[in-house]
mmCIF file of the C-alpha atoms, coordinates in Angstrom:
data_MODEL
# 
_entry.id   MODEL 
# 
loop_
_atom_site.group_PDB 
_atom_site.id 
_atom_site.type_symbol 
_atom_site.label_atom_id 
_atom_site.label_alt_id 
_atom_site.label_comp_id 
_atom_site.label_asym_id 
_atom_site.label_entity_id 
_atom_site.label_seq_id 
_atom_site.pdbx_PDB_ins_code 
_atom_site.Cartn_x 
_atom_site.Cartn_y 
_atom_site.Cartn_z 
_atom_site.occupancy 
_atom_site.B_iso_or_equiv 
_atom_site.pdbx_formal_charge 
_atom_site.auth_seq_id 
_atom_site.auth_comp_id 
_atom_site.auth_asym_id 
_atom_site.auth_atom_id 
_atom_site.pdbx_PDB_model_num 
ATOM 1  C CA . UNK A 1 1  ? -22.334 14.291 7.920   1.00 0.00 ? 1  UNK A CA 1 
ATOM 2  C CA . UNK A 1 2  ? -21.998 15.216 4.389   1.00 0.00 ? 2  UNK A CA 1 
ATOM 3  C CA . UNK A 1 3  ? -19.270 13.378 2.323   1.00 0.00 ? 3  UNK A CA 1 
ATOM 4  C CA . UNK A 1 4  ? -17.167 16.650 2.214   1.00 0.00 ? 4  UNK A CA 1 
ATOM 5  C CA . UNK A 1 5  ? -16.953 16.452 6.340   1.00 0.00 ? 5  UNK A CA 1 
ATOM 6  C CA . UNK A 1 6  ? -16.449 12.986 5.912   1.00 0.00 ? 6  UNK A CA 1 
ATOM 7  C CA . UNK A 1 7  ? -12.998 13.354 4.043   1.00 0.00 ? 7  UNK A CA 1 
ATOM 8  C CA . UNK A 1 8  ? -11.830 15.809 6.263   1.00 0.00 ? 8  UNK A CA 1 
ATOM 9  C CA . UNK A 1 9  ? -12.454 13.688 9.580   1.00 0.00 ? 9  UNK A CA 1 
ATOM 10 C CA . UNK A 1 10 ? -10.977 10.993 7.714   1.00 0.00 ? 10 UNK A CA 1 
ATOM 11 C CA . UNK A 1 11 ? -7.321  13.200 6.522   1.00 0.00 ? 11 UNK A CA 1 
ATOM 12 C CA . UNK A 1 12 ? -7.449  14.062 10.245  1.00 0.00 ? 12 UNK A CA 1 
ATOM 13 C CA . UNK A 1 13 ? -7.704  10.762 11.354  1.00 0.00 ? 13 UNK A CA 1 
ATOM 14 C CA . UNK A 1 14 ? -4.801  9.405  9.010   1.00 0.00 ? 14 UNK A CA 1 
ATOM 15 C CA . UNK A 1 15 ? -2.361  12.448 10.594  1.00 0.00 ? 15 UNK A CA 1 
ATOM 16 C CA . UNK A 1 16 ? -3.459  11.460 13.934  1.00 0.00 ? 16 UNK A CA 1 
ATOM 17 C CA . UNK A 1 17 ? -2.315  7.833  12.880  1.00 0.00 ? 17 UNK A CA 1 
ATOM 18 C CA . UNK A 1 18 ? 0.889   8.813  11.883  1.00 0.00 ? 18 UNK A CA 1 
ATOM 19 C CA . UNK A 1 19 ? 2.022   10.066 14.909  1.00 0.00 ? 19 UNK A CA 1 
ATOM 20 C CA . UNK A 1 20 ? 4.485   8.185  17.016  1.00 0.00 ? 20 UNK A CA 1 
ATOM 21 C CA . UNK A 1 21 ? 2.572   8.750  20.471  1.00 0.00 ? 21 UNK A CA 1 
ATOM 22 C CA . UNK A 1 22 ? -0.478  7.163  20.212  1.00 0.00 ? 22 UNK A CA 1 
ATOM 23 C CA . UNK A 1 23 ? -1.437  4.389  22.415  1.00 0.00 ? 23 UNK A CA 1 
ATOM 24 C CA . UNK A 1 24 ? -2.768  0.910  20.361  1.00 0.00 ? 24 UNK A CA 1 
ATOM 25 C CA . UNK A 1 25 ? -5.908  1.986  22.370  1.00 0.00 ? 25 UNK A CA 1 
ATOM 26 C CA . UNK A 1 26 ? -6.438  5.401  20.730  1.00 0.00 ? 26 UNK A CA 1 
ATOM 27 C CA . UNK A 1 27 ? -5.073  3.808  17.467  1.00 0.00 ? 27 UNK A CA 1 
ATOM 28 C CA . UNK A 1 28 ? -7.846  1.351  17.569  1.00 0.00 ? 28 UNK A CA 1 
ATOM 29 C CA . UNK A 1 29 ? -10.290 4.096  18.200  1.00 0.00 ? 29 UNK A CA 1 
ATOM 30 C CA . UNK A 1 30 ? -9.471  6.181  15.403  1.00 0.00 ? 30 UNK A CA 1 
ATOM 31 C CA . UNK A 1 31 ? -9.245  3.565  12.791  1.00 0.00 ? 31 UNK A CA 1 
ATOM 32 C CA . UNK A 1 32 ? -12.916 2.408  14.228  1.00 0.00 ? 32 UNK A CA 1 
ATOM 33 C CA . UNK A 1 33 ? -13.587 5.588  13.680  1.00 0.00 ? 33 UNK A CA 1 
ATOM 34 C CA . UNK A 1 34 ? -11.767 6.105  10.210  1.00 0.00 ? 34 UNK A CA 1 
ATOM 35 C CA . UNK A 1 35 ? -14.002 2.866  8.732   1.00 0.00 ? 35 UNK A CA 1 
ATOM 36 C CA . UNK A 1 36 ? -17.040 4.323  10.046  1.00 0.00 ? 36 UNK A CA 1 
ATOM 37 C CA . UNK A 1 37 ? -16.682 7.746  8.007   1.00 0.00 ? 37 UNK A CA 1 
ATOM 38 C CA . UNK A 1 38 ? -15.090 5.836  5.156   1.00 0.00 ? 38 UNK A CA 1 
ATOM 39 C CA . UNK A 1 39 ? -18.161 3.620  4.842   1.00 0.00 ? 39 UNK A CA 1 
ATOM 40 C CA . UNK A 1 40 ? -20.640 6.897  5.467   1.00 0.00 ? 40 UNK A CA 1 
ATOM 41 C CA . UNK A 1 41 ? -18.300 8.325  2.700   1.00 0.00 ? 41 UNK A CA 1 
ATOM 42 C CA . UNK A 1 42 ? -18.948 5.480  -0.020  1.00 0.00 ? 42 UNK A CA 1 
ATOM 43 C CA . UNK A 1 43 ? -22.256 5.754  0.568   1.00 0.00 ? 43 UNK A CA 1 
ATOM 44 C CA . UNK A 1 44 ? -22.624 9.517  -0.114  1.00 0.00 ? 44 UNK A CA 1 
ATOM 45 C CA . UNK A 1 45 ? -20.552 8.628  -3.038  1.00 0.00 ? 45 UNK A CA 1 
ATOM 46 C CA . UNK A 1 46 ? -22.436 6.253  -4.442  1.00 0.00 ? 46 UNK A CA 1 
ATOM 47 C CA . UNK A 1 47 ? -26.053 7.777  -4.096  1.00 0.00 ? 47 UNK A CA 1 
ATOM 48 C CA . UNK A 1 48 ? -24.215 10.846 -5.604  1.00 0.00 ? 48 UNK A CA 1 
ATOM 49 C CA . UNK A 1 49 ? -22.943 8.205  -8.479  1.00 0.00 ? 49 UNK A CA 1 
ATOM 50 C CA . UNK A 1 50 ? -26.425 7.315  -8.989  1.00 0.00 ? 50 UNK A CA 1 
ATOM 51 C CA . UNK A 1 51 ? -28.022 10.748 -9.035  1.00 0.00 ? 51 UNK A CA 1 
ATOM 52 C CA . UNK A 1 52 ? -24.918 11.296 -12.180 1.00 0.00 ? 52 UNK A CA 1 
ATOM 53 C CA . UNK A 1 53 ? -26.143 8.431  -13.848 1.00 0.00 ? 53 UNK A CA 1 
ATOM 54 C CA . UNK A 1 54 ? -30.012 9.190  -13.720 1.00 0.00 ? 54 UNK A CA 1 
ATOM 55 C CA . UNK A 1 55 ? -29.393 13.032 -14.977 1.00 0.00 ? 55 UNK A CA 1 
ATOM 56 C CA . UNK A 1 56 ? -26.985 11.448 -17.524 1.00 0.00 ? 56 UNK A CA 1 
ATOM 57 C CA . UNK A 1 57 ? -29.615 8.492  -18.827 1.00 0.00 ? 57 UNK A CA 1 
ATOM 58 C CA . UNK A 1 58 ? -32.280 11.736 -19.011 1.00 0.00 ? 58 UNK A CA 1 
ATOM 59 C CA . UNK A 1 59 ? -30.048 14.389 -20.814 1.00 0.00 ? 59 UNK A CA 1 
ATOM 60 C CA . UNK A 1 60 ? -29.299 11.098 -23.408 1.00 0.00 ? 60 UNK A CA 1 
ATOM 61 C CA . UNK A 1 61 ? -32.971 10.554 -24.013 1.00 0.00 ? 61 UNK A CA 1 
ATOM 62 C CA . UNK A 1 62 ? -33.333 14.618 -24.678 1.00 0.00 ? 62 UNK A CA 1 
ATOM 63 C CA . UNK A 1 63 ? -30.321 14.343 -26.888 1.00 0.00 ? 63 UNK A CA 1 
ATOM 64 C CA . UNK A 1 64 ? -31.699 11.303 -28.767 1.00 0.00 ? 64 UNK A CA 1 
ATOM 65 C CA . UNK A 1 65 ? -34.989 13.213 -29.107 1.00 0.00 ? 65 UNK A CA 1 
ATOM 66 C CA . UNK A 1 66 ? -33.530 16.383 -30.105 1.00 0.00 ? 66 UNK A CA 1 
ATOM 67 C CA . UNK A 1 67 ? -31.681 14.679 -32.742 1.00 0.00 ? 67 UNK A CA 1 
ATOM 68 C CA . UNK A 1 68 ? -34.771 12.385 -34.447 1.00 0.00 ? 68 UNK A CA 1 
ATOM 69 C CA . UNK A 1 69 ? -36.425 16.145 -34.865 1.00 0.00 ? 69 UNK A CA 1 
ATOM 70 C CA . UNK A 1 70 ? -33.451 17.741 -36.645 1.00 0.00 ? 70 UNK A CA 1 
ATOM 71 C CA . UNK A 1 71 ? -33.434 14.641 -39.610 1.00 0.00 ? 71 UNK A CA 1 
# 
């Protein structure tokens, strides 16, 4: 599930936890369920994080090389 889907389930889930008529059953069920996409969520997150950071550390070194050749 991509981290987009994720986020929705997971503002779904939160409503559904608001409401009033929930058994502590189907309460427990859908905050099982709201960790589960939460931790699928950081981890989408953070390999996205890490994708940033590799694109950044290669546009510095093109930067850094661009800028020896203009002295």
């Amino acid at each position: 599930m991509t981290f987009e889907k994720n986020l929705e389930r997971l503002e779904k889930i939160a409503n559904s936890l608001d409401r009033d008529d929930l058994s502590l059953e189907e309460a427990l069920t859908l905050f099982e369920e709201g960790i589960a996409k939460l931790k699928e969520a950081s981890a989408e997150l953070a390999k996205a994080e890490g994708r940033v950071a590799k694109l950044v550390e290669k546009a510095k070194g093109v930067f850094d090389e661009q800028d020896e050749s203009a002295q």
